[in-house]
C-alpha positions as CSV (number, residue, x, y, z in Angstrom):
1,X,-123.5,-201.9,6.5
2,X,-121.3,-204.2,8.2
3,X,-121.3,-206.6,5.5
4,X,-120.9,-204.0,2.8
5,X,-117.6,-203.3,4.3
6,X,-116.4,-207.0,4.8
7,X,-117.3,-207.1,0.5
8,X,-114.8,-203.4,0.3
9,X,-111.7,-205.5,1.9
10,X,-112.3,-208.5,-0.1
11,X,-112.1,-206.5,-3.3
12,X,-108.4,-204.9,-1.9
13,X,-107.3,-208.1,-1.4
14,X,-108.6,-209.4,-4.3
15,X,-106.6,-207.0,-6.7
16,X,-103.6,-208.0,-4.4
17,X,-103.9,-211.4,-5.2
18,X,-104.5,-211.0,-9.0
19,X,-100.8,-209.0,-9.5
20,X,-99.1,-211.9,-7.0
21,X,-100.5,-214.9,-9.2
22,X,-100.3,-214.5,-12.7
23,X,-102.6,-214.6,-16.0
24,X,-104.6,-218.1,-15.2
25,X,-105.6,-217.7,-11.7
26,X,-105.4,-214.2,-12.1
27,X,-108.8,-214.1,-14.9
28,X,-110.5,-216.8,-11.9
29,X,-109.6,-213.8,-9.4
30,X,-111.0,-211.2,-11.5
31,X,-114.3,-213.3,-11.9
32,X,-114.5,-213.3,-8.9
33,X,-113.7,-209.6,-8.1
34,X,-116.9,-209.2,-10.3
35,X,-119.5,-210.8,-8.8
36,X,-118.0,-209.0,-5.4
37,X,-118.3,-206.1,-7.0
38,X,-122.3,-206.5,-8.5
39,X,-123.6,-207.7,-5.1
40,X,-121.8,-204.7,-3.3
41,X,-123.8,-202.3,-6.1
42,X,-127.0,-204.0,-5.1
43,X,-126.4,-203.8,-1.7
44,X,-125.7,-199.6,-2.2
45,X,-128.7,-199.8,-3.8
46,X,-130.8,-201.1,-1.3
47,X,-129.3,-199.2,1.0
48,X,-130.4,-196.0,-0.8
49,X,-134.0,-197.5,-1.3
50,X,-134.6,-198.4,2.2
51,X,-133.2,-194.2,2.6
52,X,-135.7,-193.2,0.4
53,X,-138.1,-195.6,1.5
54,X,-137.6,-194.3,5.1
55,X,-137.7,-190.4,4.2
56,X,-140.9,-190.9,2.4
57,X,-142.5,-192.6,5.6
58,X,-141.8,-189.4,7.5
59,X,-143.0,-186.9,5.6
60,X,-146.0,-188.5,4.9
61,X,-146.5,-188.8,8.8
62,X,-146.2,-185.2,8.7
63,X,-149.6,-184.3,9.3
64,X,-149.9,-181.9,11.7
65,X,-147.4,-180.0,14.2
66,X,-148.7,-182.4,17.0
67,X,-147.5,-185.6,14.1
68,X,-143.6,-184.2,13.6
69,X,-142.8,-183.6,17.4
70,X,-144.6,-187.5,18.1
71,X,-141.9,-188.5,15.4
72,X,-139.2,-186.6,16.2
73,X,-139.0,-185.3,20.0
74,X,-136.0,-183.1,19.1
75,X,-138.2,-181.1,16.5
76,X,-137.4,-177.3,17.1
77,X,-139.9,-174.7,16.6
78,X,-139.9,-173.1,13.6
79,X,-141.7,-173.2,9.6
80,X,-142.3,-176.9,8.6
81,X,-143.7,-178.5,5.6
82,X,-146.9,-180.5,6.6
83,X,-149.5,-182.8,4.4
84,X,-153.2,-183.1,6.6
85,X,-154.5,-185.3,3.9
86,X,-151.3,-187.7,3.5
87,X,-150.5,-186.6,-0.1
88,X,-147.4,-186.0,-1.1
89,X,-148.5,-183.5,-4.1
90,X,-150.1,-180.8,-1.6
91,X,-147.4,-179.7,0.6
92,X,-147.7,-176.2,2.3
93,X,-145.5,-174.3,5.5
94,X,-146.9,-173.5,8.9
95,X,-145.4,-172.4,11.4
96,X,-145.0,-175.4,14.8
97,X,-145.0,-174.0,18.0
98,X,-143.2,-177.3,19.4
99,X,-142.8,-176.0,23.5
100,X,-146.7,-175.5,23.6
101,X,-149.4,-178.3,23.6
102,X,-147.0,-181.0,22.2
103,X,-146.6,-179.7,18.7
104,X,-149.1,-176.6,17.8
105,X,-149.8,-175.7,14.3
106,X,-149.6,-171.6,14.4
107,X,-151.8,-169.8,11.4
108,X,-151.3,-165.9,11.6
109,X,-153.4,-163.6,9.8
110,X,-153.5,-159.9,8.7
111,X,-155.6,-158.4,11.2
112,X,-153.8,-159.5,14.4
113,X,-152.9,-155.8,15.2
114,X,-155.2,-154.3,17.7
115,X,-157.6,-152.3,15.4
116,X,-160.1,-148.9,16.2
117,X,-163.7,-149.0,15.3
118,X,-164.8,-145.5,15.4
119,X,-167.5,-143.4,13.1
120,X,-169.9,-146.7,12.2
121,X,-173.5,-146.4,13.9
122,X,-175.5,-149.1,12.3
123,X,-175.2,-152.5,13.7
124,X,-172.5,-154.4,11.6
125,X,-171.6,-151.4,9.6
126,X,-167.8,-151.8,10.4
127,X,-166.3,-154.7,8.0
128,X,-163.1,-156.4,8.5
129,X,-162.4,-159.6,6.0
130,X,-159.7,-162.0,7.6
131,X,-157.0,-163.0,5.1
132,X,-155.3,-166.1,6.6
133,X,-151.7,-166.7,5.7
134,X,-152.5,-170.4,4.1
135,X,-156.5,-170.8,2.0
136,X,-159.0,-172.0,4.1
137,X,-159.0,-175.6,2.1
138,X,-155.6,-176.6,4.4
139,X,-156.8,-174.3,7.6
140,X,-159.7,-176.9,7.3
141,X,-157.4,-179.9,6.6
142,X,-155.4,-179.1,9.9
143,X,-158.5,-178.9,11.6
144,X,-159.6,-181.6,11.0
145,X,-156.8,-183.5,11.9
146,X,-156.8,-182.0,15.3
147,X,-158.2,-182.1,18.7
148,X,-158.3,-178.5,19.5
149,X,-158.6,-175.7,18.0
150,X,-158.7,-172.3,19.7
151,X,-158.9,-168.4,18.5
152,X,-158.9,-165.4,20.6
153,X,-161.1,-162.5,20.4
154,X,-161.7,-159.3,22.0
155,X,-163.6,-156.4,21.9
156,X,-162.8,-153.5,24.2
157,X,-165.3,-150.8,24.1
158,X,-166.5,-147.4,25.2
159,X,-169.9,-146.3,25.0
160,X,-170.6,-149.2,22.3
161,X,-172.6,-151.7,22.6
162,X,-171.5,-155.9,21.2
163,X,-173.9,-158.5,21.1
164,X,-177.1,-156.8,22.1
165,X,-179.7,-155.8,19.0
166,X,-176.4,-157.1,17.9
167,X,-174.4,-154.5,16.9
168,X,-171.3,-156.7,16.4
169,X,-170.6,-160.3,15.6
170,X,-167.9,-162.5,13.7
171,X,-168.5,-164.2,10.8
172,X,-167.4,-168.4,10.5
173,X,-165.5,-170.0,7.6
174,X,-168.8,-171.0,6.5
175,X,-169.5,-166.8,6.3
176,X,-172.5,-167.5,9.0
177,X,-173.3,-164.9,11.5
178,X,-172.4,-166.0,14.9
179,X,-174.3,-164.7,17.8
180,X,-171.8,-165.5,20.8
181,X,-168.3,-164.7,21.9
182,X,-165.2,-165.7,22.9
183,X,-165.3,-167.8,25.9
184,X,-169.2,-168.5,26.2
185,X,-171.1,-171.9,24.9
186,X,-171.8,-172.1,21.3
187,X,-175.2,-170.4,19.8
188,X,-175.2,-169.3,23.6
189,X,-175.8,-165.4,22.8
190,X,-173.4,-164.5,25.4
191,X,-170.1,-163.0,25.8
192,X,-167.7,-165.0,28.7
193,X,-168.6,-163.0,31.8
194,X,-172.3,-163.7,30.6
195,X,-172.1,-167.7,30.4
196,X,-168.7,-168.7,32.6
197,X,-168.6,-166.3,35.7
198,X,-172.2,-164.4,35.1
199,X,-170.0,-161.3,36.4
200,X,-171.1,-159.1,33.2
201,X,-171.5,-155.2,33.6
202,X,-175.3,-154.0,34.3
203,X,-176.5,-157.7,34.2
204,X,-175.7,-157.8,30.7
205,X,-175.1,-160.6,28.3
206,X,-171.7,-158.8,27.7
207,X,-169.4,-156.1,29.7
208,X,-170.2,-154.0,26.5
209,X,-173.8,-154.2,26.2
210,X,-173.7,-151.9,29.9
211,X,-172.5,-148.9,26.7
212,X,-171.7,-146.3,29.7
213,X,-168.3,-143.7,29.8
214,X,-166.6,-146.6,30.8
215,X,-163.7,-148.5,28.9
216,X,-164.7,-152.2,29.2
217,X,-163.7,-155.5,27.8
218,X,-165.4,-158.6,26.4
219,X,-162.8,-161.3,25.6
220,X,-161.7,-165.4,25.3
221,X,-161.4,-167.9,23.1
222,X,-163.7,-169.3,20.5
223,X,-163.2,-173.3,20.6
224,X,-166.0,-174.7,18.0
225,X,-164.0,-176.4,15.1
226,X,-166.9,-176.9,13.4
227,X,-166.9,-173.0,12.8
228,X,-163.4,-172.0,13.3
229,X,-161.9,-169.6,12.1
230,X,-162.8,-166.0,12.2
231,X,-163.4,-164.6,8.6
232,X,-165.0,-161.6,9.2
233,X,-165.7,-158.7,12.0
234,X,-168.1,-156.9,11.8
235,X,-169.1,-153.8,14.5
236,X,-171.2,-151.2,14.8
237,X,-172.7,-148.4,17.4
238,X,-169.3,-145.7,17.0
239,X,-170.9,-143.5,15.1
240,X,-172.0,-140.9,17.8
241,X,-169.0,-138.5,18.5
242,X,-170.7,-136.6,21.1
243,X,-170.7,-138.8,23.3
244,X,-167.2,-140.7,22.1
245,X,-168.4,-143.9,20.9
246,X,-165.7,-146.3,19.9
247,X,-164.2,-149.8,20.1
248,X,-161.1,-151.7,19.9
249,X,-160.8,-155.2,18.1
250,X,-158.2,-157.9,18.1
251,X,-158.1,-160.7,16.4
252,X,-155.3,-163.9,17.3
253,X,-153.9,-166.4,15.3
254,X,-155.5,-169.8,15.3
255,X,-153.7,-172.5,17.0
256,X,-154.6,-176.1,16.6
257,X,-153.0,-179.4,18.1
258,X,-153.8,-182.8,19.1
């Protein structure tokens, strides 16, 4: 840059000295003026390569959430533009949650609302398909360029039983049935208090699997990426009004970093 400015006064004085010494050593000047002039195009051109050159670095370094605050401490958060597979042609927004696990790619869904499950008996018999803001193809491409991945779950019942029989599961990205819950090992068959604390209602595998007159909870966060995320819900045992069976579901967004 420096040198592209030394070239910019050499050209004023240049023309300067071409009007003080007439026609001969004027045309020599004026050669001269140029080849000044060609090298400080090339040099603009180089300068807007190396530009280019170094914008296209960054974005393809933009990976994840985790990748763009590593490059760029300063990063707010907010939507961003992010590649998992490096490729410039399949860009798509997330949203970076850039105060919370050093960058975390945020993917909401439709059914993060806390949702009733009331008037379906047989085990399953309540349905509710997860539509992700992104497909699953980049949900899977950002997993698999994190560490972690995490989703919360809960199910908040009264008089209705979860995992025992079962009468309610969650379905993977793969659309398997998945016999555990939020907070407790994989393939475990166990809800949280169950598998962490063994504090669970009755002695149960889960709080809800006492299925008294008593509001109760089961709840944490599912942690497999192998599985992740929630497409499905599926409850049952609410379909006895006498005795006011009914549940409660919610559903968070996945959050993935690393």
């Amino acid at each position: 840059m420096m040198f592209a400015k030394i070239l910019l006064k050499i050209l004023m004085v240049s023309a300067w000295l071409s009007l003080a010494f007439g026609t001969s050593q004027g045309n020599e000047i004026k050669q001269s003026q140029e080849q000044i002039q060609s090298q400080w195009n090339m040099i603009k051109r180089r300068e807007v390569q190396n530009q280019d050159t170094m914008n296209s670095n960054v974005m393809l370094h933009r990976a994840t959430c985790s990748t763009i605050l590593q490059n760029n401490a300063s990063s707010k958060s907010e939507m961003y533009h992010i590649n998992p597979q490096g490729i410039s042609s399949s860009w798509f927004q997330v949203y970076c949650n850039m105060t919370s696990n050093n960058g975390t790619t945020v993917i909401g869904h439709d059914s993060e609302s806390t949702t009733l499950v009331k008037g379906c008996e047989n085990p399953g018999s309540y349905k509710r398909k997860i539509k992700y803001d992104i497909p699953l193809e980049q949900i899977f491409a950002i997993i698999k360029e994190s560490s972690i991945c995490e989703q919360y779950i809960k199910y908040e019942c009264y008089h209705s039983r979860l995992l025992e029989k079962p009468f309610g599961w969650w379905v993977s990205r793969q659309g398997s049935q998945m016999n555990y819950w939020g907070g407790a090992a994989v393939n475990s068959g166990k809800c949280a208090c169950a598998g962490m604390t063994d504090s669970c209602a009755g002695g149960k595998e889960c709080n809800c699997d006492k299925n008294d007159g008593t509001w109760r909870e089961d709840s944490g966060y599912l942690t497999d990426k192998n599985t992740l995320p929630v497409t499905e819900l599926r409850f049952g045992d609410t379909g006895h009004p006498d005795v006011g069976e009914e549940g409660y579901h919610t559903l968070g967004k996945l959050r993935c970093w690393g």
